[in-house]
N, CA and C atoms as a LAMMPS dump frame, in Angstrom:
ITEM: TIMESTEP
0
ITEM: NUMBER OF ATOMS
309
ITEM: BOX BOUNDS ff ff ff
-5.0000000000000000e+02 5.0000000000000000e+02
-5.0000000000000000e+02 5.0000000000000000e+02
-5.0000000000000000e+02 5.0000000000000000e+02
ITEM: ATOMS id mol type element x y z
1 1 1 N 0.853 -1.179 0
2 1 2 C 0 0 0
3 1 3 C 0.891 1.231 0
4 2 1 N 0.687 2.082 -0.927
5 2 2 C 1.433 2.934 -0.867
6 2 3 C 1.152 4.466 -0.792
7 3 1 N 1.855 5.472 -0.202
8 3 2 C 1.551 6.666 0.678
9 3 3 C 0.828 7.205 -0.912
10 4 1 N -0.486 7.769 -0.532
11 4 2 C -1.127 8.87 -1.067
12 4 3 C -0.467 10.446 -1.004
13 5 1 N -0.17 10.986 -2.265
14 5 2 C -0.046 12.68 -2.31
15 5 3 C -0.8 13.505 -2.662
16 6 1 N -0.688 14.742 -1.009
17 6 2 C -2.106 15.579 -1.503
18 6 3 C -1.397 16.387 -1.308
19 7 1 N -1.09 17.694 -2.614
20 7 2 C -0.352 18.876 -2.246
21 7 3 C -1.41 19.806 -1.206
22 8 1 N -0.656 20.674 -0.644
23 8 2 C -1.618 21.833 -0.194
24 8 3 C -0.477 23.041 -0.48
25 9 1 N -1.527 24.305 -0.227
26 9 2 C -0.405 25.57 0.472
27 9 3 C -0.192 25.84 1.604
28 10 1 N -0.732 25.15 2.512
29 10 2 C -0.999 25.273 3.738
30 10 3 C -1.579 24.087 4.751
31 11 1 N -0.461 23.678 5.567
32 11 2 C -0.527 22.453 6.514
33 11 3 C -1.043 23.202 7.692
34 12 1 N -1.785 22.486 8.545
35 12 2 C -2.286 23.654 9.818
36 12 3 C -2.381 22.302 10.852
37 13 1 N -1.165 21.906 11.967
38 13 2 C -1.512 20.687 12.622
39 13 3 C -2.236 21.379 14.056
40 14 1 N -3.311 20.507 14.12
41 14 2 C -3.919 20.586 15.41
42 14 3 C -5.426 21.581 15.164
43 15 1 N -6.416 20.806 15.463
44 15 2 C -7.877 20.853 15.518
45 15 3 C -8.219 21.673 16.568
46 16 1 N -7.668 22.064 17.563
47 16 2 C -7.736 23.251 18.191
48 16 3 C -9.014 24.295 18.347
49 17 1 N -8.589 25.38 19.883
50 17 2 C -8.661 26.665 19.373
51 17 3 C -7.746 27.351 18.225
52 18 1 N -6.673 27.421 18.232
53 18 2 C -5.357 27.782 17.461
54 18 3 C -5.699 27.404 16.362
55 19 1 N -5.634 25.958 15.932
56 19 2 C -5.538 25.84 14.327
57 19 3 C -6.989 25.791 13.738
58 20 1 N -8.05 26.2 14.818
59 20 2 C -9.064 26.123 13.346
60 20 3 C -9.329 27.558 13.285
61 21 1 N -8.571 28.521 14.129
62 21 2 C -8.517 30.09 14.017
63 21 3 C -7.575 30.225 12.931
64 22 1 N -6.703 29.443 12.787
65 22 2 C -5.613 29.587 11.516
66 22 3 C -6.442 29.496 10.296
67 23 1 N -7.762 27.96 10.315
68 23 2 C -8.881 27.57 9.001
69 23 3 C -8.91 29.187 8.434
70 24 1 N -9.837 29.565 9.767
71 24 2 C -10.685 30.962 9.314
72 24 3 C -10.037 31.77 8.393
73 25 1 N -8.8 31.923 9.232
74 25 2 C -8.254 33.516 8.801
75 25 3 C -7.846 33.312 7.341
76 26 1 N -7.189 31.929 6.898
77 26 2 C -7.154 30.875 5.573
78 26 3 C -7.936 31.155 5.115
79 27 1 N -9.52 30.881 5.139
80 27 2 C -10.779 30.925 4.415
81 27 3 C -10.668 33.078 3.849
82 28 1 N -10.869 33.189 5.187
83 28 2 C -10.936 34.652 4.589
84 28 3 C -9.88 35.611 3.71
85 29 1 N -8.784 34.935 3.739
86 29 2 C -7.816 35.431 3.174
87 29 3 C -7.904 34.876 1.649
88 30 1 N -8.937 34.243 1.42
89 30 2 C -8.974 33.917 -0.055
90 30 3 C -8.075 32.526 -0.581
91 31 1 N -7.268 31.98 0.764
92 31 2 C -6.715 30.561 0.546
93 31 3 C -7.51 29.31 0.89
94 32 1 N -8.014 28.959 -0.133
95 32 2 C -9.127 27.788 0.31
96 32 3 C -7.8 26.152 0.1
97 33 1 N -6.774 26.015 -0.658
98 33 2 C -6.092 25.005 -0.246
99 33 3 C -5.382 24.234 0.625
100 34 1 N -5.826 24.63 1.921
101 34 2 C -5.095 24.097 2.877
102 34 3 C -5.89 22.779 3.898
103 35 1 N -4.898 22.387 4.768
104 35 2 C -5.689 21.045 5.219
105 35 3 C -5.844 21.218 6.973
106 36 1 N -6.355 20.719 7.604
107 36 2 C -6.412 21.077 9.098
108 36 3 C -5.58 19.539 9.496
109 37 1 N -4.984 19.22 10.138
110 37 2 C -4.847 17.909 10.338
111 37 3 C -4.741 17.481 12.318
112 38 1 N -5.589 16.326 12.58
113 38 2 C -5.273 16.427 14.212
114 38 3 C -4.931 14.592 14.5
115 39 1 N -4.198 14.687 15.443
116 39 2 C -3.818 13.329 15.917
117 39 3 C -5.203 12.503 16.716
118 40 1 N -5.97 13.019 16.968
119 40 2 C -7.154 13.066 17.556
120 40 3 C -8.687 12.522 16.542
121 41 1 N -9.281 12.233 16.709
122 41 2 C -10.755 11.976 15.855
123 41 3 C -11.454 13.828 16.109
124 42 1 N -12.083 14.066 15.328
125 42 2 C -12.738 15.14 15.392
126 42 3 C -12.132 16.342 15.499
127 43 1 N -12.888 17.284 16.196
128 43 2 C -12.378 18.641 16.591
129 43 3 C -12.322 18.822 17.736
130 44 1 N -11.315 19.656 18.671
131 44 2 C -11.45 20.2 20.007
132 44 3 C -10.104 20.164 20.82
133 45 1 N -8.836 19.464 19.891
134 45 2 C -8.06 19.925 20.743
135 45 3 C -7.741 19.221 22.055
136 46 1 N -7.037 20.065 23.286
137 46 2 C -7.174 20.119 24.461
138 46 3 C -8.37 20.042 24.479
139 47 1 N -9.275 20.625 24.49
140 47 2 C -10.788 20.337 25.239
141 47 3 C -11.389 19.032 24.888
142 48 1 N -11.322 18.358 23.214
143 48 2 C -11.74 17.345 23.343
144 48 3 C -10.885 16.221 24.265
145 49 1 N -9.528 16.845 24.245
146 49 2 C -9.081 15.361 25.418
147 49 3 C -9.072 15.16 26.265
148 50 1 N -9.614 16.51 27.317
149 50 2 C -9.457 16.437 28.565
150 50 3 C -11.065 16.763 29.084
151 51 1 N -11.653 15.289 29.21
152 51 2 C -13.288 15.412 29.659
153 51 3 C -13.106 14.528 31.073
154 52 1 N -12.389 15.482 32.062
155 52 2 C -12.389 15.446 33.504
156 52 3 C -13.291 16.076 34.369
157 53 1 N -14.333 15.883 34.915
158 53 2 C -15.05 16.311 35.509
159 53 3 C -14.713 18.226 36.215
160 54 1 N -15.503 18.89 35.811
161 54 2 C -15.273 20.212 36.176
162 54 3 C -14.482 20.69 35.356
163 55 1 N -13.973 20.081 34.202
164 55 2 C -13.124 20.826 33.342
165 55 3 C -13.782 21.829 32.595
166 56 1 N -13.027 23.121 32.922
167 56 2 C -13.655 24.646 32.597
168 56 3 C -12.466 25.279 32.044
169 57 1 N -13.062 26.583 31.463
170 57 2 C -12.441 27.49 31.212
171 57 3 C -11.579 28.49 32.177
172 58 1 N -10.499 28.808 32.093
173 58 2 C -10.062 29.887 33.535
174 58 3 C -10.478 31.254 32.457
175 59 1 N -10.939 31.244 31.582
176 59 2 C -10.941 33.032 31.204
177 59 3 C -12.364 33.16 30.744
178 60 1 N -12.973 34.319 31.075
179 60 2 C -14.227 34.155 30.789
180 60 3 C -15.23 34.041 29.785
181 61 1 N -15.824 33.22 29.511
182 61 2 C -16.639 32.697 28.085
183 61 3 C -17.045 33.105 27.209
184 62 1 N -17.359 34.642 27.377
185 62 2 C -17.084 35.931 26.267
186 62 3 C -15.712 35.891 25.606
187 63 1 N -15.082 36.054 26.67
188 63 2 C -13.802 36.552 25.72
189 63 3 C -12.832 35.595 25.341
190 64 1 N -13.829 33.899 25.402
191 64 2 C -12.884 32.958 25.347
192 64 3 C -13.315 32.671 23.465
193 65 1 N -13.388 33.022 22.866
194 65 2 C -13.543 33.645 21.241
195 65 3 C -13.312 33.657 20.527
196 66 1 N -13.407 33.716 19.184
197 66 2 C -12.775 34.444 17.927
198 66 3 C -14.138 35.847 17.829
199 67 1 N -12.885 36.805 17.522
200 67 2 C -14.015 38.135 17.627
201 67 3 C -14.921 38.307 16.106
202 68 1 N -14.568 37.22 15.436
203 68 2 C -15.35 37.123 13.683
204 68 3 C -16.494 35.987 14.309
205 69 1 N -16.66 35.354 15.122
206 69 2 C -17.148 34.087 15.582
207 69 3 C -17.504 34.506 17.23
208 70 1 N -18.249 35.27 17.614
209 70 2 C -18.436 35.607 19.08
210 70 3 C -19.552 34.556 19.65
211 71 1 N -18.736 34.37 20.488
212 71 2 C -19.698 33.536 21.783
213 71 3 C -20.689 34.187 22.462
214 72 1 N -22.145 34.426 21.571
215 72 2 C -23.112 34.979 22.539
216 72 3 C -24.285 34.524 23.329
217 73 1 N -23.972 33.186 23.738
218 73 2 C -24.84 32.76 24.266
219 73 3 C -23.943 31.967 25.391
220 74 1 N -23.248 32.608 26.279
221 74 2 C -22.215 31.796 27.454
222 74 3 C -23.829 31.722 28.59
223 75 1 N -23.582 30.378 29.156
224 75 2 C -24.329 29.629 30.372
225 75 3 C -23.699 30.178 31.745
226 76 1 N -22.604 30.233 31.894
227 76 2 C -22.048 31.231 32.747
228 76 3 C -20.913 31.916 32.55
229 77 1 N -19.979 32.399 33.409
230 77 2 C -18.87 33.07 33.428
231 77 3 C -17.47 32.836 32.578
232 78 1 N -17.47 31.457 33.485
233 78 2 C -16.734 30.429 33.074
234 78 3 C -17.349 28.863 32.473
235 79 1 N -16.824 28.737 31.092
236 79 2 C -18.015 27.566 30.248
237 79 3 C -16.75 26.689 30.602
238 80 1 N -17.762 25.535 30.97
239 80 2 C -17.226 23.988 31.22
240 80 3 C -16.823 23.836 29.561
241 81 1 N -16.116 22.471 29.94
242 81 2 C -15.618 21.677 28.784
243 81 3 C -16.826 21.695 27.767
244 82 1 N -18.088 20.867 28.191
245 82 2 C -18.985 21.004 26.885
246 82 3 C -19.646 21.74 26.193
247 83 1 N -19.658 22.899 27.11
248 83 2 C -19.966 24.197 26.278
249 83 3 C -19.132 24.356 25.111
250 84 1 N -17.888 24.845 26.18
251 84 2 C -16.554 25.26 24.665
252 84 3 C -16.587 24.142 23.381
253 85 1 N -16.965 22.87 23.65
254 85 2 C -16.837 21.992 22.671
255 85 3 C -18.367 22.615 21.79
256 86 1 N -19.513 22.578 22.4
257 86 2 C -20.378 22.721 21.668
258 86 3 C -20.23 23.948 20.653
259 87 1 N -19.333 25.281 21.144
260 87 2 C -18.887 26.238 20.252
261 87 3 C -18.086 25.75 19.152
262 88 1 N -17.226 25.356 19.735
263 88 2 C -16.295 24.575 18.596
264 88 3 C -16.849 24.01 17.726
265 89 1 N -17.897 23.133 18.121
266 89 2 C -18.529 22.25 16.843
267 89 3 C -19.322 23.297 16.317
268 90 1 N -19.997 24.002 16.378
269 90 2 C -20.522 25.193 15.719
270 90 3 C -20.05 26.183 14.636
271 91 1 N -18.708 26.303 15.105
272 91 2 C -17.736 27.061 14.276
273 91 3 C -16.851 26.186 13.359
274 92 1 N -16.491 24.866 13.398
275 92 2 C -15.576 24.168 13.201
276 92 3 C -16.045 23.673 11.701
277 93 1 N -17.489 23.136 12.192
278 93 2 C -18.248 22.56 10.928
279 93 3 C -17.965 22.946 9.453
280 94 1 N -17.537 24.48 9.256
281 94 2 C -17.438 24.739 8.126
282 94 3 C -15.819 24.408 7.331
283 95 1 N -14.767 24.339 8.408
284 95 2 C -13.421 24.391 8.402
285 95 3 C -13.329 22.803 8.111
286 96 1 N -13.792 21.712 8.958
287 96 2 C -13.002 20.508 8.345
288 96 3 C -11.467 20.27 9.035
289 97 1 N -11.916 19.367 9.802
290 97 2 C -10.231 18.822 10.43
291 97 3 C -10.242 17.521 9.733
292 98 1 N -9.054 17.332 9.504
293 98 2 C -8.69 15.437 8.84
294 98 3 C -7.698 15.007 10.151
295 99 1 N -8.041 13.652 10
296 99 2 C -6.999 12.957 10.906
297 99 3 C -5.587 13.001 10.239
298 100 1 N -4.635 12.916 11.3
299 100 2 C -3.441 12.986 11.083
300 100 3 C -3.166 11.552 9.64
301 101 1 N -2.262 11.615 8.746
302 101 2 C -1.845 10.675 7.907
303 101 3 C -1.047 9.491 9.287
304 102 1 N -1.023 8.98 9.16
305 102 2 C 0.1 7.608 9.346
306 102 3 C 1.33 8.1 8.757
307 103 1 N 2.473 7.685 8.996
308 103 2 C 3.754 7.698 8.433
309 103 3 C 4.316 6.556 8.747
């Protein structure tokens, strides 16, 4: 079986806050060839891996954000893990993360 080649202009590792803020700014900048890639299934990063009871945000859920993508509907101060995930999947949907290739 042998390795598949997919050029891009743009590698972006990690499904993240960080790299699917990298998608966006990609999308809007008029570069639609690039790939998201995460070691992980899905989207979320840190938040999807760490579903420890009470796992929250330390900064507050407003300003935990992209200011093109605002969080206006925070449950409280500080949003638990499934909030932030439920944002994420909200925003993420349009961006597209792939799983990491194998090597």
């Amino acid at each position: 079986m042998g390795i598949q080649r997919t050029d891009h202009d743009v590698v972006v590792l990690g499904a993240g806050f960080g790299g699917l803020g990298m998608g966006a700014q990609l999308k809007r900048a008029g570069i639609e060839n690039f790939a998201i890639f995460d070691k992980g299934p899905g989207l979320g990063g840190v938040w999807r891996d760490n579903s420890y009871p009470g796992a929250a945000c330390d900064t507050e859920a407003h300003l935990y954000c992209y200011s093109f993508f605002p969080h206006r509907r925070v449950s409280r101060m500080y949003a638990d893990r499934d909030e932030l995930m439920g944002y994420i999947g909200a925003f993420g949907c349009p961006v597209r993360a792939r799983p990491a290739p194998e090597l």
